[in-house]
Structure formats: structure tokens, C-alpha cells
N, C-alpha and C positions, 0 to 999 in steps of 0.2 A: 801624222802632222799634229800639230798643237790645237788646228784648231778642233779636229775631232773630240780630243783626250778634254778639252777647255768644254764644248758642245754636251760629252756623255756625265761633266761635274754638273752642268745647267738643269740637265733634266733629272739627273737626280738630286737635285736640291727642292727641284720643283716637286717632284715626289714626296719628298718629307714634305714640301710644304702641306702640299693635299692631304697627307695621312694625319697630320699634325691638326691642320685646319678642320681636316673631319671630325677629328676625338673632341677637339675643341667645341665642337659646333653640336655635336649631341652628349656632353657633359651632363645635361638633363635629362636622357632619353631611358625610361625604364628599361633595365635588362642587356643596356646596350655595355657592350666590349668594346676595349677601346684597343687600336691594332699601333703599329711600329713598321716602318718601313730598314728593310735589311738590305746592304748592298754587298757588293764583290769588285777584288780589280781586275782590269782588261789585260792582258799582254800576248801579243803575236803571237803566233804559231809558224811554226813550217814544217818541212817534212822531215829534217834531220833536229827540230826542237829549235827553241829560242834561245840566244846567248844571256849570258849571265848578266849581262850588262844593258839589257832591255831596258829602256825608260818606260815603257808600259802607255796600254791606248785608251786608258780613261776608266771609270767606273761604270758596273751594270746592275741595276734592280734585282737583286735574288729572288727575296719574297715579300710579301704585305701579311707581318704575321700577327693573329687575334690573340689578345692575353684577356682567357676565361678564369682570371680570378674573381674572388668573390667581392661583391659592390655591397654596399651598407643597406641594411635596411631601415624602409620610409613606413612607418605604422599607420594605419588610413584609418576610416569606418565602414571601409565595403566588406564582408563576409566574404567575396568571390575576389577578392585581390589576392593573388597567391604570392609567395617569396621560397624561394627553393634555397636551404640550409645545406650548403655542400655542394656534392656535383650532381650534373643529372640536370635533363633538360624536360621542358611540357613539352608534349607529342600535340601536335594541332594537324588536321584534315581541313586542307583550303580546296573546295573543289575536287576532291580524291587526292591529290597532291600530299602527302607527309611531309611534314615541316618541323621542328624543331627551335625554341623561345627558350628564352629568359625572362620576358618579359610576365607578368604575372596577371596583367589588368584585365580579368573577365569579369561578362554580364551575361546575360540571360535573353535570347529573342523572343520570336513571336509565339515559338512552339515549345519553350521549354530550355532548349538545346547550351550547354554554357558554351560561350565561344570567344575568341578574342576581340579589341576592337579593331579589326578590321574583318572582323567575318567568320574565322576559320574557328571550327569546329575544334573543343579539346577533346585528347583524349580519355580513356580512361575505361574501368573495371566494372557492369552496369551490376546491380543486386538485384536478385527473385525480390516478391511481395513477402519472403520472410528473413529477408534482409542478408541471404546467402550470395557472397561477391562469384560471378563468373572467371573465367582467365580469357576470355575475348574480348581483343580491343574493340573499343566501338566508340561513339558518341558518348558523352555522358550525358545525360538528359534532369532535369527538375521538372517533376512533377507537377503544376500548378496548381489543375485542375482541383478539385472536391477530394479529399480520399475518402472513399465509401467507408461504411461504418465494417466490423468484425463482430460476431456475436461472439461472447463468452462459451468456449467447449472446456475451461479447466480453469479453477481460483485456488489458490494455496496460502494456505494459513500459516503461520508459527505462532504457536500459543502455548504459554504456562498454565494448564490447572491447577488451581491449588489442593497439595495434598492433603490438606488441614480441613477442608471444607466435608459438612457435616453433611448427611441422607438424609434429606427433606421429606420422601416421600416414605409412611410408613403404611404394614397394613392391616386395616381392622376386619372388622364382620359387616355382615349387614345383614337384615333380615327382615320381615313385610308381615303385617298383620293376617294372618291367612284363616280365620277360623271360620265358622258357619255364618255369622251373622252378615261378615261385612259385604259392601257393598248389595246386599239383599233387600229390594224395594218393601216397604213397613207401610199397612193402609190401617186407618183407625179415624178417631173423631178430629175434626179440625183442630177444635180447646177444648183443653180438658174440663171435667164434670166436678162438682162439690160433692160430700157424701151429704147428705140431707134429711130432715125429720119433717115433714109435715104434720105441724100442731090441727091446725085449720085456724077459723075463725074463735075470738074470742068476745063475749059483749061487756064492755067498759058503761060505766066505771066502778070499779071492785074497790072496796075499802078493806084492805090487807088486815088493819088495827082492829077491825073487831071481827073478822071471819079470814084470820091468816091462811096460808098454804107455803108447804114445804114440800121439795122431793129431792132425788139422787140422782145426777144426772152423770152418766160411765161414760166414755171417750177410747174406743180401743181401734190399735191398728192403722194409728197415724205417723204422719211423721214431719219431726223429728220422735222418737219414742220419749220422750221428756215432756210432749206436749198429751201425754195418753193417761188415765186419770180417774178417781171419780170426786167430785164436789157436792156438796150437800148447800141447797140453796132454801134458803128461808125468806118469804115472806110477810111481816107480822106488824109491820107501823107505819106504813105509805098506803095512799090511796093512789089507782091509780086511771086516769082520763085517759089512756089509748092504749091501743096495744102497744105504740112505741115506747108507752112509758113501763107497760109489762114487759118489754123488751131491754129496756134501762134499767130496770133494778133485777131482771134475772141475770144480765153481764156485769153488774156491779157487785152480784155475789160471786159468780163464776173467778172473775179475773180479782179479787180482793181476799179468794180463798188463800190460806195458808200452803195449798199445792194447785196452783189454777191448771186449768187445761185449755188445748187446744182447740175450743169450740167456743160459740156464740150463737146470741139468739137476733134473729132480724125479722123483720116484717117484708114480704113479699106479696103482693099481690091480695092484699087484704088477710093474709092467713099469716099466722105464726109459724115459724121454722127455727130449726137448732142446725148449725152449720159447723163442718168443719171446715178451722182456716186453713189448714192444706188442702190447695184443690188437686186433684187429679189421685188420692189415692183412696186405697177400696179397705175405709176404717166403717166401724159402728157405732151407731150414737144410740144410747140406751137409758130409757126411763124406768126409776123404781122410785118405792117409799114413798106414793105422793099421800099429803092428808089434806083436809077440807074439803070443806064444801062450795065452793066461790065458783063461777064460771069457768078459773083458767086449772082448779082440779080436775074439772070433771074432762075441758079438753085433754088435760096430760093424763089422764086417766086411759081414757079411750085412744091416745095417739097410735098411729101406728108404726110400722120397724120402720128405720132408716134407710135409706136409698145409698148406696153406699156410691160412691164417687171413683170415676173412671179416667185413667191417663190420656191427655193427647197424645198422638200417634209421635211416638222419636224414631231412631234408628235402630230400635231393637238389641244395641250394646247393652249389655250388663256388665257388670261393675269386675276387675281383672285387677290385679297384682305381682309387679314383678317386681324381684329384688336382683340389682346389678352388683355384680364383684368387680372392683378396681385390680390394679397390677398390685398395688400394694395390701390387698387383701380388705380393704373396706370396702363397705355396702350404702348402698342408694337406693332407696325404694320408688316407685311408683304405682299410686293406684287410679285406674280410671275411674269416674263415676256413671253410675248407670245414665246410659244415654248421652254421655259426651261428644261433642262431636268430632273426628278425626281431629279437627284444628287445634280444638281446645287440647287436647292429649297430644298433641304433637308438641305443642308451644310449655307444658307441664314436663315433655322429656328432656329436651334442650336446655332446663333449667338444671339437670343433673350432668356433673363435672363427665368427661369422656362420650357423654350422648349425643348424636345427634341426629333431628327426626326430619322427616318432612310430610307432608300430607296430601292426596286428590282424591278427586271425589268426580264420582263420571255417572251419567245418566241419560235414558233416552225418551224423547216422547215419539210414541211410534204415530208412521204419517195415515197408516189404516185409518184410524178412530178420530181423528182428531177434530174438537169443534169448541171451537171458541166464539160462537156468532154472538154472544153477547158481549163480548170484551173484556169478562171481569176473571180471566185465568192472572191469577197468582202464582207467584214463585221468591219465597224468605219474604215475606210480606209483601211482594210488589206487583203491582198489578200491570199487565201485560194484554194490553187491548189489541193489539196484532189479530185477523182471521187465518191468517195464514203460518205456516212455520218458518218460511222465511223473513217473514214480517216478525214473528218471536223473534226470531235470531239476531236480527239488527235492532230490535229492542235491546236484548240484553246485552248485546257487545256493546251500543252505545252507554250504557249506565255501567259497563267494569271497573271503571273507576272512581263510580260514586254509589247506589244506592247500591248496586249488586259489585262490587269489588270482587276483580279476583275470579269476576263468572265470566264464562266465554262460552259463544254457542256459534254451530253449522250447522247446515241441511246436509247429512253424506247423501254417498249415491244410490240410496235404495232408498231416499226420502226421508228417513227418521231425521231428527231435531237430536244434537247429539249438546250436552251442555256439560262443563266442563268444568268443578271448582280447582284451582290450581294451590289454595291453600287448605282443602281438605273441610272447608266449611258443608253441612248439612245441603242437602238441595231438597227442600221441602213446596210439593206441586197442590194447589186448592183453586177454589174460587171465591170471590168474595161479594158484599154489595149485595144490594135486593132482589139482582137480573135472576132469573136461573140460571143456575151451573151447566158448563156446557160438558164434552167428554173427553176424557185423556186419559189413556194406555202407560203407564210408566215402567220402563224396565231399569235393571241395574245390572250389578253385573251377571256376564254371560251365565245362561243357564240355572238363573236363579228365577223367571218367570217376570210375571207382569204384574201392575196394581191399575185397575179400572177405579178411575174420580169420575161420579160426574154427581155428586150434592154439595150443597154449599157447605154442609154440617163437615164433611169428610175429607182426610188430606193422603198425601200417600210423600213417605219420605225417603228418598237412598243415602246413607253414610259413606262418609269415606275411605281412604288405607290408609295407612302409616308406614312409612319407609324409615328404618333406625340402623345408624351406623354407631357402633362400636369401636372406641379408640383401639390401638395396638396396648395386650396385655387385659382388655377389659373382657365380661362373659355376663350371662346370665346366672345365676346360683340358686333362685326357686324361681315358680309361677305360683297363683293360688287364686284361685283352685288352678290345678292341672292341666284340666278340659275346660276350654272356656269360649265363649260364641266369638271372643276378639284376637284371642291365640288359641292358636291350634298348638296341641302337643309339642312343645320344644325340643325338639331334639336335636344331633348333630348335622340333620340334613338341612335344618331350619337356618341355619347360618354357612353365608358365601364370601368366602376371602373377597376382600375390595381394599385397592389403593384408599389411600386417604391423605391429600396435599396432593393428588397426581398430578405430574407439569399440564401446566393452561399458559398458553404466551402471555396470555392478559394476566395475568396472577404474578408478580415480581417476587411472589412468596414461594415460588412450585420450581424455578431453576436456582442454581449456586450462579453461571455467569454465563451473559450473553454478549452478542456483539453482532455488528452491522459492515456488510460490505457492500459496493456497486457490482454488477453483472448488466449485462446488454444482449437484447435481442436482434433477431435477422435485420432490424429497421434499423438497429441503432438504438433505443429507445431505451433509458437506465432505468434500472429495478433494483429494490434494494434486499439484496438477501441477509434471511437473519437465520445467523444459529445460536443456540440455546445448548447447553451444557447441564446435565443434571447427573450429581451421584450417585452411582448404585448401591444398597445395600449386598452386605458381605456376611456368608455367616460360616464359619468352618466346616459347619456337621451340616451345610447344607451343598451338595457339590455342584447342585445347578445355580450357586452364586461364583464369583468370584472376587478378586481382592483387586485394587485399582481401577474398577469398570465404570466406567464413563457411556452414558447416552447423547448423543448429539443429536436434538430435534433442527430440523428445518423447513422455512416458508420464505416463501419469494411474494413481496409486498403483504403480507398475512395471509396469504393463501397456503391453503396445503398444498404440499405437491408433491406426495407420494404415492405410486401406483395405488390401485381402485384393489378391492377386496371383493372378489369375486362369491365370495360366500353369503354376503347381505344380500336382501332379499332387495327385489327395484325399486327402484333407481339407485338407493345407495352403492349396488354393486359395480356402478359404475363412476360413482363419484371419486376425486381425489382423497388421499388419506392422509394423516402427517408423517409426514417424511421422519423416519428415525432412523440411526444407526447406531452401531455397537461400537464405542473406544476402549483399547484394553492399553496395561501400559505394563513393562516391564518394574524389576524392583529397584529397577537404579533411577526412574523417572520416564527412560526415555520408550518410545511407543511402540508396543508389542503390535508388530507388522501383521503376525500369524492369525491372531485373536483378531484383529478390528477389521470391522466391515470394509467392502470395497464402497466408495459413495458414489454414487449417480443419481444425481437428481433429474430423474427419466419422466414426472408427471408433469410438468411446468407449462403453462399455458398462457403466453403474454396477455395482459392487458392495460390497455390505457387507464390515465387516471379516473377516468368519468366508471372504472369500471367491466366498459365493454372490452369485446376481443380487439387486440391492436392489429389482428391483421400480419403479424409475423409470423416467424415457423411454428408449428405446434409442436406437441411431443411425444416421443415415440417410447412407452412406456415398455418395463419388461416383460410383461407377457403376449406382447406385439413383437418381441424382436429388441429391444436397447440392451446396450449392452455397450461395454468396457474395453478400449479404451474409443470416444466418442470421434466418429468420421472426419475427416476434415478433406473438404469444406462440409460442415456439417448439413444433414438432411432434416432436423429436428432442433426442437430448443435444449434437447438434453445437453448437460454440464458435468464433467466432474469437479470432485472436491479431496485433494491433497490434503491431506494433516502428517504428512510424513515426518517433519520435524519440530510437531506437538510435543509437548514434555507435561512431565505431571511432579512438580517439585514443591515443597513445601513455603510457597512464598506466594504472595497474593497472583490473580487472576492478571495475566499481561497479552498483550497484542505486541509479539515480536516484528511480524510480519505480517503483511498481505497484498497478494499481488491476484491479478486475474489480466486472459490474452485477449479482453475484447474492449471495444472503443465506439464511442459514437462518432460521426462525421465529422469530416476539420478539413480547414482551408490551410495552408501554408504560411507560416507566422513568421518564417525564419530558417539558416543553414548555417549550420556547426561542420569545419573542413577540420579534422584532427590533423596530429601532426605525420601521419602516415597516411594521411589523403583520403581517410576514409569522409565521405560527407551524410553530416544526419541532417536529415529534413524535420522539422519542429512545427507540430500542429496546432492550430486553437482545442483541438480536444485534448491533448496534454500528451500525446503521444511523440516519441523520435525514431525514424526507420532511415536507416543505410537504404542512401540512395545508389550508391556506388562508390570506386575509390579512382582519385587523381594518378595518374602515371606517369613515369618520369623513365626518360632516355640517358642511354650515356653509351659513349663509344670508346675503342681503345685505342683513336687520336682524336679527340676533340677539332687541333689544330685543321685537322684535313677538310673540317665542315666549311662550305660555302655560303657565302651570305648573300642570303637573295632580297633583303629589304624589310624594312620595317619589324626592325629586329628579328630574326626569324632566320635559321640555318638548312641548307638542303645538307641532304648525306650524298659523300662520294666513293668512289673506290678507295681512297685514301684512308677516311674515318674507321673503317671494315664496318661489319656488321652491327646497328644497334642493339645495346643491350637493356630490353623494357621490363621493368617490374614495379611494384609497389616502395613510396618510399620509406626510408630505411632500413632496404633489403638491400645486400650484396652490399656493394661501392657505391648505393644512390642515397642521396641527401635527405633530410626529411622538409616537409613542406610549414611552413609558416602562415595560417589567416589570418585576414586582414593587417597583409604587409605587401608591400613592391620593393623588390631589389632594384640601386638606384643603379645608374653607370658606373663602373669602374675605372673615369676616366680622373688624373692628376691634374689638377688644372696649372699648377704650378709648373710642374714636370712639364707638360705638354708647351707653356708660354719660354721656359727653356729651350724646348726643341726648338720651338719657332724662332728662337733669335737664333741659334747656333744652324738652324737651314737658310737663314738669310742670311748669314754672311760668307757660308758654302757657295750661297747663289752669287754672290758678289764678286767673291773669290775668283771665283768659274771665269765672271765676267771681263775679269782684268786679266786672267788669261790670253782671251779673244783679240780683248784690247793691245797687250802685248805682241802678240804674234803678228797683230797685224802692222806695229810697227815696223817689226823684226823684216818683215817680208816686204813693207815698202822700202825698206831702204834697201834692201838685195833688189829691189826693182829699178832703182834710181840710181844702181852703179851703170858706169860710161866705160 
């Protein structure tokens, strides 16, 4: 009947309308497909088939089918807005449920987890802590929490040495004062002695003018020998009122003579005396030829021999000679002078081009003997009222830098007073003042004995050494004399190869090139490692050199930090050492693998700024066990050090690279989703770690997916099997951050449908209308 056929256009008009009114109605809906309603015509059936001439029983709803073309994309600010480029769906877990989206709009809940806004969980690929992707779907999760710090177990350099760069370090001699005298304690008179003639008394007043007096007055064995002599002094036309005036006109002859000498006459103690003005040496002063008759004849007459004059106590040096041979064949002389003190001869060699000296000076006052109860112990003129030796000792360490410079003293532990000049100055022990002297033992060096002071008159002195280094190319060429109390026999044994310029961190002069990286301990804690780069010397005819060789020193904050050297005696043998190693380099530049050391810096021991231990890992040096390639998760602070793609070419000094695997703490700053879904997490510590990767679905009917609401598709038997992987793998899309794919829906297109279903619906309607005429009037025939 018409009105069935009229009835099945109704409801399928109304159909469009709804699928039409849908598409329309989520125009805005991220990820949303927009679907099309498909129909079919009705026509009877029977058992022997419908005739050809069927007018047909209206229309039926085939299908409501989705069109997953792709929808524009909308660029946001959210990092976790996704947009899928191509085909391929997001995999979401609602309640264990698998679901399948377009839609792209995720956040982040309370635990991390990304999920869409209605709840469901996405999927996707999780990464280990060293950014290795699984192939088990799971949750994707962001990390939020703190990422714990990573110590440094490996830093790699790329670096240019420059091939041009010169050996700094060259090497001389050295060699140390070693003959009898030094350092051997010297006892003798406090100050030294005049040589002296006692005239005696003479009785004034003599008239010279009518009962003159002459005589010869000899001067030998002084010194300077210029001042040695004899002068003939005449008396003949002065009168004279005192002996000082007999003392004025015998030095007005002396020193007016045509060759004077070194002598004078003074009054002492009421008696006349002849002096020599050098004190301290053992000359003769000698009376002849005297005439007259006067009072100061008959004294000079009768005088007796002279007292000859004696040395203060020195260090017992006498006077040495050495002449130095340059590379170039010139000579430099030096001579000590008797008695010098280490300093003074140290500070005379360093004035000669390639020399260079230095001086100490060591002495002990033993604690057996010692007694200063009157206070007046002396030491280089300074007086030291201490009773006790510790009381010395913080005397003289407070005055090192003023009246005793340069002196240092301690009580060691068997009680001796141990005093110390550091520049080689005299250490001369006495007492001074009216008290009496008290007693003190002095020794010098070992097994050279003691010197007992105890009068005010008496001193006892120890000398220092001398340490001299020899530039490269420099020698000794004489001594003179040969045997002498300040050098001992020079021979070849007497000189010991020594660097000279050897790398010092502090010294900018001792490396060609350095450079500074970060490393991190167990805490997190940044330390700044420095390596140091220095030349080797190359010589052909020597085969324990080589050509290209590089030393690479290393310290962690300036500390050393190379295993301990078991061979120093304690404690040094267990102290850290400087880290070195060997760089060799091929002849094309690039780095001889074979030749250059493995690095491990195995001694490292954190410490905070203030100092102390940080309280991190410590280090597990190699002769405990370290060793190559470093644990992971490490058990120690040990690290290695890559230079594998070090080069050594003729162009200045360059930092190619540098990278190292550890980190201090970081919160989460930010997420980078690449376009194959991988997501990097972005820390305050400057760090980016694969958190894992986005996964994307695709079937091989899309059409057959069901749609269960809020954008979101179930799988059916229809769709077959999902196919999941990363995207743009296979046939799947790649992923877009920070975009949303809009709907696909026409809004034109769709306002078309809608008129062309309403007048379907109208159409229908005047069907109804019609038949129902048709049929009242077949009701209204008689």
C-alpha cells in the first residue's frame, strides 16, 4: 500500500535528518567524523520472484557510515595536545576497556598518568631510566616527582692539541753543598778580639821640641793586606798635655804617612795601646828604632809584644770557588767568602745567568741541658726570655716575620727545640746582658756533635746548605781548591737530573693548555674537573722518549686524585697523588689508541665547598680493586675519561666537545612529543630523558569501528584485528605537538543535506496525504 512505501520515505528522511543534525551539531568536536546516512529500495518478494513491473514498498536505512578523513589542524599551547598526521588512531584504556580516539586533548592527573579528558588512560611505549623504549603497551606515565641526581662514571673530551706547542719542561742538575763544614755546630768567642799592644801608662806633659822621640811602628798579618806596613813616626815640635794628645800626634803621623797602616793608637783605661782596626784577626803590631829620652821612649821602649786578636765564632766556611760552563761555552764564576752565610751565597748564585740556589739552615737546642732561668738566651741578636722550650718556640715563631724572619721553631717529640731558617740565614745561639748565662746544648747536623754555651763571652753558631739547580746544557768546569769544607769533591755522583719548569697547576707557566669541565657526585653535588695538557720532550737517540707525547694531569676542585704511592714512607703513602697519564698520537694527528693510557680517575674523594667530606661515594682506588670499564650503578666515585677523538694538529688549542652521563637533581620544566611520539621530559638540571613513545592503532576496516561516545571507537569483528606500533611505522601517521585535529565535518555540505532531507520528509508526506484521498473516495463510492 502507499501508505507503507509513503511511511518507509518518512523515516528515512528523518534519518538523514538526525545524521545530518548530528555532523552539524559536533562541527566543533575535536577528532570527531562526521558520518552520512546510506539507503536501499524495498520491493516484494515471493516464492517464484517479483514481476518486472513491481512499483516497489518504499525505502530502508542500509548503513550510518563514518568518513575518517583527515580534519584540519588547530595549533594550541598545550605540549600534550596531540594531532595524528595520516591514519592511525590513540589507543586509550577506560577502566580496562581499549578504546580508540581521534581526538588528541590530553593532561596529566594526580599520579602522573597522561590520559584524556574524560579519564582514559593513553596508551603507549614506557622507557627504562636509560631512555631504552619497551614494546609493552602500558600506561604512559610523566614522571613529576624530583629525578634523583646520576654521578658522573664517564666524560668525553674532543680536543685539538696543538702540534706547534713547545716542551716547557726542561732538565737540569742539581746538587747541595755536602762538604765537612756544613751544617756543623762552630763554639768560639761571642765578639771578636782587637790584636793589641799595651804601652801602659805614660806621665804628661812631655815637650816633644826640645827632647823629641821617634820610632818604627810594623803592622803585619792584617787584613785587608794593604793595610800591613811599617811607618816611621816622629815626634819633634808639639808639646803634649795627655796621653790623648800623645795619642793625636802618634795617628797624625801614622795615617799622614806617605804608606799608612792599619793601626792606631788610643787610650784605654789610663794606659796607652796600639790597635789594629781590623778586629777579629791574629796580626802583630811591632815596636823598633825608638830614640829619646822623654817618658813615652822609655814606655815604647819597654812595651811588650802585642796580643794578637781573635775571630768571633762564624760558621766555620772558608772561602770556595766554582767556575760554571754555560751551553754556549761561557763561564761564570763564583766565590764564597770565608764565613758567608748559606743565604748570602745562595742570593750571590742566582745572580749568575742558568743558576739557581736556595738555602736552610736547621739546628737543635737539646731539652737534656737546657736552662734559661735568667731570660737573657740570645738567638741573631735577639733576646728570648722564654724558661722553657716551648716558650722559645712561640717566641720565635711570633717574631718570623720581623726581627727573626724566615726563623721557625717546634718542640719535636723527644723534647729537643728544633729551629729552622728557611732562607739559609746563620743561626747563631749566646746570651747577653749582665744576668749570667744560662746552659744550652746546640747540635746541627746529624752526627756532627754538640756545642755547650753557657758564658756570656761565648756563642756557638750552625750554617746552612745550599741547594743549586743547573739549567739544561749548564755544568760545573773547576772548583778551587778541589777539597773544600763547603764542597766536597765534585764529581759525577755529585749531580742529579731534575725537571726544571715541572707542571704545578698554579704555575700557568708549566702547562701548553688546560681546560675545565662539570662532574657530579653520588649527592648530585658539581665538582669542577681540570685537565692540564703538557709536552713531552722527544729525542731520537733517546728511545725512552717518544715523538707526539702528551701528558694529561688531572684534579677534581684542585685536589689530586691519583692513587697513593705505596712506597713513601707515613702517611704520604697513603695520601692521594696527581693524577697523570700518558697521550700518544699517531703521525697523521689522530690518537694512538695503543700507546695512551687507559684513564680512571680511581682516587676522588668528594668534598664540599667548606672543604670537608660531602658525605658521597668515596673511591675505590687500583690497588683496592678499580678498574675499567666503571660499575653501573656505580659502587665508588670513580670515573672514566674518554679522549678518543683527541687529535693533535697544527692549529691552536680547541674544545671540540665535551660531554659527561651525570646530573644534579631536577624537577620537571617541560615535555617535547616528537613527531614519532617519542616524549622527552625537560629538567631544571638541563637534562632530556625518553619518557616513553605515543601509540597509534589502525585497522584494515576502519569503517567497521563502533562509536561509543565522546569521540572514541570500540573494535569489532568487522574492523579485524588492530594494528599497533609507533608512529610512522608501517601505514601509521606521525603525531603533531601541540595541535588538535578539528572535525571533519562540511558545514556547507551538511546545511545541503539538511534542506534536501526536508523536502524528502515532505515529499513522503504528501504521499500519505494523497493516498489518503485516493482511498476516501474508494470509501465514498454507493
Amino acid at each position: 500500500m502507499p501508505f507503507n512505501t509513503a511511511l518507509s520515505g518518512i523515516r528515512a528522511a528523518n534519518t538523514d535528518l538526525q545524521v545530518t543534525g548530528n555532523n552539524i551539531a559536533n562541527a566543533s568536536t575535536t577528532g570527531f567524523k562526521s558520518s552520512r546516512a546510506e539507503f536501499g529500495d524495498v520491493y516484494a518478494g515471493s516464492i517464484l520472484g517479483s514481476g518486472s513491473n513491481s512499483p516497489g514498498s518504499g525505502v530502508n536505512l542500509q548503513t550510518i557510515r563514518q568518513q575518517f578523513s583527515q580534519g584540519n589542524r588547530n595549533f594550541t599551547s598545550n605540549d600534550l595536545d596531540l594531532a595524528v598526521n595520516g591514519q592511525g588512531f590513540f589507543v586509550l584504556s577506560d577502566a580496562g576497556d581499549r578504546l580508540y580516539t581521534r581526538a588528541g586533548a590530553f593532561g596529566l592527573d594526580n599520579e602522573g598518568f597522561v590520559v584524556s579528558n574524560t579519564g582514559a588512560n593513553l596508551q603507549g611505549f614506557s622507557a627504562d631510566a636509560n631512555g631504552n623504549l619497551g614494546g609493552t603497551l602500558s600506561n604512559l606515565r610523566v614522571d613529576v616527582s624530583t629525578q634523583a641526581p646520576r654521578q658522573t662514571t664517564l666524560t668525553q673530551g674532543s680536543f685539538n692539541l696543538n702540534a706547534n706547542e713547545a716542551v716547557l719542561e726542561t732538565v737540569g742538575a742539581s746538587f747541595e753543598t755536602d762538604g765537612a763544614a756544613i751544617g756543623v755546630p762552630q763554639f768560639g768567642l761571642r765578639e771578636a778580639t782587637t790584636t793589641t799592644m799595651n804601652v801602659g801608662a805614660v806621665t804628661t806633659p812631655i815637650n816633644f821640641g826640645t827632647n823629641p822621640t821617634s820610632f818604627d811602628i810594623t803592622l803585619s798579618g792584617s787584613s785587608p793586606a794593604s793595610g800591613n806596613g811599617t811607618v816611621n813616626v816622629v815626634l819633634d815640635s808639639s808639646t803634649a798635655n795627655s796621653m790623648q794628645d800623645i795619642a793625636n800626634l802618634i795617628n797624625s803621623a801614622i795615617f799622614g804617612a806617605a804608606a799608612p797602616i792599619n793601626a792606631q793608637a788610643v787610650v784605654n783605661a789610663g794606659n796607652l795601646e796600639f790597635r789594629d782596626l781590623t778586629t777579629g784577626v791574629s796580626s802583630n803590631i811591632d815596636l823598633s828604632n825608638v830614640t829619646g829620652t822623654n817618658n813615652l821612649s822609655n814606655a815604647l821602649s819597654g812595651a811588650p809584644a802585642s796580643v794578637a786578636g781573635i775571630r768571633a765564632v762564624d760558621n766555620g766556611y772558608l772561602a770556595q770557588t766554582i767556575e760554571f760552563e754555560g751551553p754556549d761555552g761561557s763561564t761564570s764564576t763564583f766565590t764564597s767568602e770565608r764565613g758567608a752565610s748559606a743565604a748570602q751565597s745562595a742570593s750571590e748564585l742566582n745572580a749568575l745567568g742558568g743558576i739557581t740556589a736556595s738555602a736552610r739552615t736547621e739546628a737543635r737546642i737539646m731539652a737534656g741541658s737546657f736552662d734559661n732561668s735568667n731570660g737573657n738566651l740570645t738567638l741573631n741578636g735577639v733576646t728570648l726570655s722564654a724558661t722553657t722550650l716551648d716558650g722559645i718556640a712561640n717566641e720565635i715563631n711570633n717574631l718570623s716575620t720581623s726581627s727573626l724572619a724566615s726563623i721557625t721553631a717546634e718542640v719535636n717529640t723527644t723534647g729537643d727545640l728544633e729551629i729552622v731558617s728557611r732562607v739559609g740565614t746563620d743561626l747563631r745561639f749566646g746570651f747577653s746582658g749582665s744576668q749570667p748565662a744560662g746552659n744550652i746544648e746546640v747540635a746541627g747536623r746529624s752526627g756532627t756533635g754538640t756545642q755547650t754555651v753557657n758564658s756570656r763571652n761565648d756563642a756557638a753558631v750552625v750554617g746552612g746548605n745550599i741547594s743549586l739547580v743547573m739549567a739544561e746544557g749548564y755544568s760545573v768546569a773547576s772548583a778551587s781548591p778541589e777539597v773544600g769544607n763547603l764542597f766536597a769533591p765534585l764529581t759525577d755522583a755529585s749531580f742529579t737530573p731534575m725537571p726544571i719548569n715541572a707542571f704545578d697547576p698554579n704555575d700557568q707557566g708549566t702547562y701548553n693548555h688546560a681546560t675545565t669541565s662539570t662532574v657530579f657526585d653520588s649527592l648530585g653535588n658539581a665538582h669542577t674537573l681540570e685537565q692540564y695538557f703538557v709536552r713531552q720532550p722527544y729525542d731520537p737517540s733517546d728511545a725512552s722518549t717518544s715523538p707526539n707525547h702528551w701528558v694529561m694531569y688531572v684534579q677534581v676542585d684542585g685536589q689530586n686524585v691519583g692513587d697513593p704511592d705505596p712506597t713513601l714512607p707515613s702517611p704520604q703513602n697513603i695520601e692521594p697523588t696527581m693524577a697523570s697519564y700518558n697521550v700518544h698520537f699517531n703521525r697523521d694527528g689522530s690518537l694512538n689508541t695503543v700507546l695512551t693510557d687507559s684513564m680512571l680517575v680511581s682516587n676522588w674523594r668528594p668534598r664540599s665547598e667548606d672543604g670537608t667530606a660531602a658525605g658521597a661515594l668515596g673511591p675505590l682506588n687500583v690497588l683496592q680493586g678499580g678498574q675499567i670499564p666503571v660499575q653501573d650503578p656505580p659502587t665508588s666515585s670513580n670515573f672514566e675519561i674518554d679522549l678518543s677523538s683527541t687529535t693533535q694538529f697544527g692549529a691552536q688549542f680547541g674544545v671540540e666537545s665535551q660531554s659527561q652521563n651525570g646530573y644534579t637533581t631536577g624537577r620537571l620544566s617541560g615535555l617535547d612529543i616528537a613527531e614519532d611520539g617519542i616524549i622527552f621530559a625537560r629538567f631544571t638540571n638541563g637534562e632530556a630523558q625518553v619518557l616513553g613513545q605515543v601509540a597509534l592503532a589502525n585497522f584494515n576496516n576502519v569503517e567497521g569501528l563502533r562509536p561509543v561516545g565522546n569521540t572514541m571507537w570500540a573494535q569489532t569483528a568487522a574492523t579485524g584485528e588492530a594494528v599497533i606500533g609507533g608512529p610512522g611505522t608501517a601505514s601509521l601517521g606521525s603525531i603533531t605537538a601541540g595541535a588538535l585535529e578539528e572535525s571533519n565535518v562540511d558545514l556547507s555540505e551538511q546545511l545541503v543535506n539538511l534542506i534536501i532531507a526536508q523536502r524528502n520528509f515532505q515529499a513522503s508526506s504528501k504521499t500519505i496525504e494523497t493516498a489518503n484521498q485516493t482511498t476516501q473516495t474508494i470509501i465514498n463510492l454507493r
